[in-house]
N, C-alpha and C positions, 0 to 999 in steps of 0.2 A: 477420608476413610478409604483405605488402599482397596482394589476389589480384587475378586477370587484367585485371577490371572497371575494379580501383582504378586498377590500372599505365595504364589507356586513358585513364582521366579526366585525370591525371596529366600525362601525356607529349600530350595532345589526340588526341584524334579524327582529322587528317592525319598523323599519327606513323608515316611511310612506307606500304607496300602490303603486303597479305597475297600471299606468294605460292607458300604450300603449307599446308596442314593434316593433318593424319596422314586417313587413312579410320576406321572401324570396324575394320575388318580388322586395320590395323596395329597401330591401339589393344591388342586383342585379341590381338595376338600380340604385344605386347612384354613384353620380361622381368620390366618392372616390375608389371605387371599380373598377371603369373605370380607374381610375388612376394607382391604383396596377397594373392592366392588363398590361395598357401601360408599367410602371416601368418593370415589369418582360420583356418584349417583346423587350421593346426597349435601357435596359440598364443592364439586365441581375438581376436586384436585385428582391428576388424571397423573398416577405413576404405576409407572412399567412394569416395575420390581422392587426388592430392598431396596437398595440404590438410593432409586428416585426417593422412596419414602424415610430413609433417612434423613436425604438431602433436604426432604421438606420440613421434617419434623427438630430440625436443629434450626433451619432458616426463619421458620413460623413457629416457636416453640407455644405461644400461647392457643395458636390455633390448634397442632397438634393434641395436647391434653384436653382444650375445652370438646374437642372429636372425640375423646377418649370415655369424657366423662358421658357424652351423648350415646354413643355404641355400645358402651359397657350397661348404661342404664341404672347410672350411678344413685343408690337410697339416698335422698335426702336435698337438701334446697341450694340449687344452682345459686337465683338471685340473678340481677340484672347485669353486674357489674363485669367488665374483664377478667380472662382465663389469666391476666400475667400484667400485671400493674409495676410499672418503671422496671429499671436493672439492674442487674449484678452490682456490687451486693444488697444493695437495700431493695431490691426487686421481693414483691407481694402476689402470691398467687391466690386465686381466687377471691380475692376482698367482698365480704359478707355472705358468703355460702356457708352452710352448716353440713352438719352428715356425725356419722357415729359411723367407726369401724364394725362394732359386733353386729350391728344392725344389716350392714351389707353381707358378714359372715356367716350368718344366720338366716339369708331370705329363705335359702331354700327350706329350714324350718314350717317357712308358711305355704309354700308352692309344693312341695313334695317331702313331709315330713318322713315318710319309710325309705329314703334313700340312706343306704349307708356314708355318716359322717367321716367314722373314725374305726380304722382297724387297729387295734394297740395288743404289742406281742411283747414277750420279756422271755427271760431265758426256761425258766421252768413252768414256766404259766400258761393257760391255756389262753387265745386268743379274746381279746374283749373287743365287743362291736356298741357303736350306739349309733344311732340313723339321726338325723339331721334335729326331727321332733322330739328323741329323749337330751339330744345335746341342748336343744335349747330349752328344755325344761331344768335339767342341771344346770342351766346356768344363771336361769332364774331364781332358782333354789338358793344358790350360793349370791347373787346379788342381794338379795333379802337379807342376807345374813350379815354382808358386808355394810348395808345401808343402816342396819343395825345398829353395827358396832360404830359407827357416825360416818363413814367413809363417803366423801363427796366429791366432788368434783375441783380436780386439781390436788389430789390428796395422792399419795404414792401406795402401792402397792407390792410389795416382793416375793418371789419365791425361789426356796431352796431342792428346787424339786428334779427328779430325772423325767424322762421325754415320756411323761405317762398320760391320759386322758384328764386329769383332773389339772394339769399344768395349763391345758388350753381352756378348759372351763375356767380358770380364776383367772386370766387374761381376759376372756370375754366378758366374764363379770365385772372385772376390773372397769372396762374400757365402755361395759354399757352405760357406767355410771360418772364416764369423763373422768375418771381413775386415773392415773397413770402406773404402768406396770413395769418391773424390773425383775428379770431371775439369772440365776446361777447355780451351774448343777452341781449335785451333791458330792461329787469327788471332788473339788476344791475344797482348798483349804481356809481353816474359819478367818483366820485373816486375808485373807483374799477375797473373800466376801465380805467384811468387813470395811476395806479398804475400798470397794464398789457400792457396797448399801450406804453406808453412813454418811457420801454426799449426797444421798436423794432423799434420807428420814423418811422411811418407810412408816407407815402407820400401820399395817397388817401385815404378818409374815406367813406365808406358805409352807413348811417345812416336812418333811421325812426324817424318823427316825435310823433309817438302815437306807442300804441298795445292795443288790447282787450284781456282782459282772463275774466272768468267767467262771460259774458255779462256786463263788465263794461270797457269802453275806459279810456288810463292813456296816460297822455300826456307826453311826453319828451323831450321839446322844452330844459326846463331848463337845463336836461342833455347834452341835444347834445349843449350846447352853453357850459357846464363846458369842456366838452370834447374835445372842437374844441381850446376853450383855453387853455388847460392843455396840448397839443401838436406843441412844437412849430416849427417842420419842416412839418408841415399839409401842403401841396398845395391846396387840392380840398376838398372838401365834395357832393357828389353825395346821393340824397335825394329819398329815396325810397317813392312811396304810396303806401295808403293799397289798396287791390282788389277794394274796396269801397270807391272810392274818394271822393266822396260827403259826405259818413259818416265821412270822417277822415278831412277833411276839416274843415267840424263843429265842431270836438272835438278836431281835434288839426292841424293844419293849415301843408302842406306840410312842409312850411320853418317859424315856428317860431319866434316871434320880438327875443326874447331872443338870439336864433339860429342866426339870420340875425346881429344880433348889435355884436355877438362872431365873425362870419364872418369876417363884415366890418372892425373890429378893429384890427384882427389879419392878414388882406391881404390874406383871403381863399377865394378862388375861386369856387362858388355855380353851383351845375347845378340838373338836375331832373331825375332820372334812364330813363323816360320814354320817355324823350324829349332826349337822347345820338342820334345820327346822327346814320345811318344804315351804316352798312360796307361795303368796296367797292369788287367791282366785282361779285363771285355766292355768297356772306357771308357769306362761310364758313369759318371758324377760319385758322389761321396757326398757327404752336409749334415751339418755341426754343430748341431744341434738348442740355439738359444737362445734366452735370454728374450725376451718378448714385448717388450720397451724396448728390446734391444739395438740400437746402435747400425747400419744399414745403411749410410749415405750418408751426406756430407757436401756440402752446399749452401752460396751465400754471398750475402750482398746487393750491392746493387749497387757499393759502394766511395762513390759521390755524394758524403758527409758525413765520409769519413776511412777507413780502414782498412776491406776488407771485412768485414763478418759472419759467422763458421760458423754454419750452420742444419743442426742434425742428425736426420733422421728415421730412427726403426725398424722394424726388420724384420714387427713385428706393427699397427703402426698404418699404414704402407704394404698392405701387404696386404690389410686390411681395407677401408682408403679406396679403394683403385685398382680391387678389384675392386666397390664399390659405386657408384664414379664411372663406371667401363666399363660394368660390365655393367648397374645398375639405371638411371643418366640418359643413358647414352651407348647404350643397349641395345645395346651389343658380345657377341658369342662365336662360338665356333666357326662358321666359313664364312665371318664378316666380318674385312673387308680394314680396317685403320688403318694413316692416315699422316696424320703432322703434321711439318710444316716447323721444322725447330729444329738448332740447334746442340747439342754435347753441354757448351757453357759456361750453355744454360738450361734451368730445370725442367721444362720440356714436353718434354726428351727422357729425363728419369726418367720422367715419364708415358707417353710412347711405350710404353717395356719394359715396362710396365703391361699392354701386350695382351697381355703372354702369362700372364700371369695369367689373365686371358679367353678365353685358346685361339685369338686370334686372329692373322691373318698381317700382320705389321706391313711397312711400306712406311719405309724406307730414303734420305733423298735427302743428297746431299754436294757441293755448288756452289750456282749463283746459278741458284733457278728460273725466270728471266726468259732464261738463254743457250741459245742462241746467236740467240734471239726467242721470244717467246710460241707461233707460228704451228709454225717451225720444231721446237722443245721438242715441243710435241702430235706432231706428226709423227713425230719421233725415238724418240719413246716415255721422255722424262725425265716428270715428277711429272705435269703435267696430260695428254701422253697416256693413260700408265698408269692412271691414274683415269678415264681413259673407257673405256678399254680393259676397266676390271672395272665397268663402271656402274651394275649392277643395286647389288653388293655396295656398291662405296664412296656410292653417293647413300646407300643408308640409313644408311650411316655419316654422312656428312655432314648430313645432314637431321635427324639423330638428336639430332643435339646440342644441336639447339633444341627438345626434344620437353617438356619441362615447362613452357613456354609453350602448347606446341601448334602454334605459327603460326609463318613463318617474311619477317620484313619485309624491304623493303627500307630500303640505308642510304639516309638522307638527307646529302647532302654537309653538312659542318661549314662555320661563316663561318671565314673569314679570322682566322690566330691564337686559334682557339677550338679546343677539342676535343669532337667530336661525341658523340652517341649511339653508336658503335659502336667508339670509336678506342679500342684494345687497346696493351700495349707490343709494340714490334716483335719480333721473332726477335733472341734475342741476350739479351730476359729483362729489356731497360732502357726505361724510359719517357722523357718529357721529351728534353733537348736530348744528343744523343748526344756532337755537338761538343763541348759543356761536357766531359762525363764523358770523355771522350776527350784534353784537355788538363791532365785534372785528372791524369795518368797512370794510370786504372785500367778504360781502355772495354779494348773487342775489337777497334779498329782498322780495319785497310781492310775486312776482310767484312761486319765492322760496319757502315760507310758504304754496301756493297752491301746487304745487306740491307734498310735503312731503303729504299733507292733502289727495291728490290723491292716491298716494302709498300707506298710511296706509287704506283708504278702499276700493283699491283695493285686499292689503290685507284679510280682513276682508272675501270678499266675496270667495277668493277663499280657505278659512279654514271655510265654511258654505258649501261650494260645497261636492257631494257625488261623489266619482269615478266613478260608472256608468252613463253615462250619454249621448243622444244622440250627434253626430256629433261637429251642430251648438255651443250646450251647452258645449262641451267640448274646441270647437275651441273660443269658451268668454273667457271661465275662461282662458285657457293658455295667452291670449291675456292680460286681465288683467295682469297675473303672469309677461309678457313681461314688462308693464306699469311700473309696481310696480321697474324693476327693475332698 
């Protein structure tokens, strides 16, 4: 791993502008340096800097994570056995420990239920909050309802949902019950979802009738009926509404004729998120406690080359990753604000729910960050007001993310048909030409198109931006720079 010196040499000397450094102070108070402390104190491994703790944590891989699981204070049963049994590839990590994802996602349910969980914003909507104790009461609510309907352990779960609160409530529900959970957001197209659900045979479907992006409602009645029949071990479909029932009502009815005639023909079983029965006893959720492999999620590539991909991650190697990615390079936890721009068709909004692993309050957004304007958005209090609005908390969030460099540059615009130093794939999880992948029949469609549209000027404005620049005005542009990515 080249270090900081190398990377300058490398990239020259003009390779944009410094235009932040951590202080001492920050240094000194971030978690990862808290962690060094501990490692030295409580395991004898005595490193410098990154560097060193790279160096160690690639040469000792099973020490490193079995450290991880000890520091972080991982829920759920270690066991006796080795952090990392044989290798690549038949290499087994953790052999007989158990644990539940929702169960770490939800401590702070138990330690500090009035912390705010979840801030969730949409474009005309007024912001929705639920504190750690109403999340995990919802999602008790919704495990009930799922166990209900026979949903067990190793049984799939899908949803067609946009990046709203109820997407991460049926993941945790999912996941409390050894579930396995699969989504893709509503601007795909019904065979593109199709083409991703129907190798996992979903038993429950999560679905919305409508979404709004750029102050225009799109109905997906038609979809969710291709959908409902293009999977033929579907049991249920469980019908999300928007915040706004009365707007979605008019623009696209909770349950659809299209939706209801897929239903009734294929023997699916309809019910309404809202109307699920409350869970018995104090509500709060209970965990299947499984192995450390088991299956959480299902992920897919991008389709580009033929058929999507299932990419499966589990319950104990998420956990581990998320909270080392959050809390030791992202120095996330309790007090600090996350929000990342993403659909829930890409992996950055499985990382999102990652904050709460962190104990962190994650920020929510559901439309086009660019409506109904840049200027206006700040104002109204959608993603980039909001983010000034907590600036103290979200700058270190954002700032943080560059912290194992230390420095944080500016981009340099990219030439013409090249792609820069800094060019990420867009939101939506796809790189290269979206058109292509879009006539290939397996993009995301018109959000898709918005998005890119996003990113590219978001772009724009933060290669107009000048490095000096007060607080507020630098804590945009990075946020942008987040957007974009």
């Amino acid at each position: 791993m080249p270090r900081n010196d190398e990377v300058a040499r490398l990239l020259g000397s003009d390779y944009g502008e410094v235009l932040w450094e951590p202080g001492t102070e920050v240094i000194e108070q971030a978690r990862i340096t808290q962690y060094l402390r501990w490692l030295a104190e409580h395991h004898g491994v005595a490193a410098a800097d990154y560097q060193d703790l790279w160096e160690w944590s690639v040469g000792d891989p099973g020490a490193f994570w079995d450290s991880l699981w000890e520091y972080f204070g991982v829920l759920g049963q270690r066991g006796d056995g080795p952090a990392l049994s044989g290798q690549m590839p038949e290499a087994s990590w953790f052999p007989g420990a158990t644990l539940n994802y929702a169960r770490n996602a939800l401590r702070t349910a138990r330690t500090d239920p009035g912390r705010v969980a979840i801030i969730a914003c949409a474009e005309d909507t007024p912001p929705r909050t639920y504190t750690y104790g109403e999340l995990a009461a919802e999602v008790g609510r919704v495990r009930g309802a799922l166990r209900a309907l026979g949903v067990k352990q190793g049984d799939r779960v899908a949803a067609f949902l946009p990046n709203i609160p109820e997407a991460f409530i049926g993941l945790l529900a999912a996941a409390s019950l050894g579930a396995i959970w699969s989504s893709c957001s509503p601007d795909f197209g019904a065979h593109s979802v199709i083409d991703r659900f129907a190798q996992i045979s979903p038993t429950v479907l999560f679905a919305v009738g409508g979404y709004r992006y750029g102050g225009k409602d799109f109905s997906r009645d038609e979809a969710v009926s291709q959908i409902v029949a293009g999977l033929p071990g579907l049991a249920a479909l469980i019908m999300v509404d928007s915040p706004d029932a009365a707007a979605q009502e008019a623009a696209s009815p909770r349950l659809g004729p299209a939706t209801r005639a897929a239903a009734d023909a294929a023997g699916v079983r309809t019910f309404s998120f809202a109307d699920l029965p409350a869970a018995a006893g104090d509500g709060q959720p209970e965990f299947v406690e499984v192995p450390f492999d088991h299956p959480l999620w299902v992920l897919y590539s991008s389709g580009t080359t033929g058929l999507p991909k299932a990419i499966m991650h589990g319950h104990g190697g998420i956990v581990l990753e998320h909270l080392k990615a959050l809390g030791l390079q992202q120095d996330l936890g309790p007090g600090d604000v996350f929000f990342w721009y993403t659909t829930t068709g890409w992996m950055m909004w499985n990382y999102l729910a990652g904050g709460l692993l962190a104990g962190t309050t994650i920020v929510l957004y559901d439309g086009s960050a660019t409506y109904p304007g840049t200027d206006a958005a700040a104002a109204r209090g959608l993603p980039l007001g909001l983010l000034r609005r907590q600036r103290g908390r979200a700058a270190r969030l954002v700032l943080r993310r560059h912290r194992r460099v230390h420095r944080v540059r500016r981009a340099e615009p990219a030439a013409a048909g090249t792609r820069g130093p800094h060019r990420r794939p867009v939101p939506g999880g796809q790189g290269g030409s979206l058109r292509r992948h879009r006539e290939a029949g397996h993009g995301g469609g018109r959000r898709a198109r918005h998005h890119r549209a996003d990113a590219v000027h978001a772009g724009r404005l933060l290669e107009r931006s000048g490095p000096r620049e007060v607080p507020g005005q630098l804590l945009r542009r990075l946020s942008w720079n987040l957007a974009a990515r």
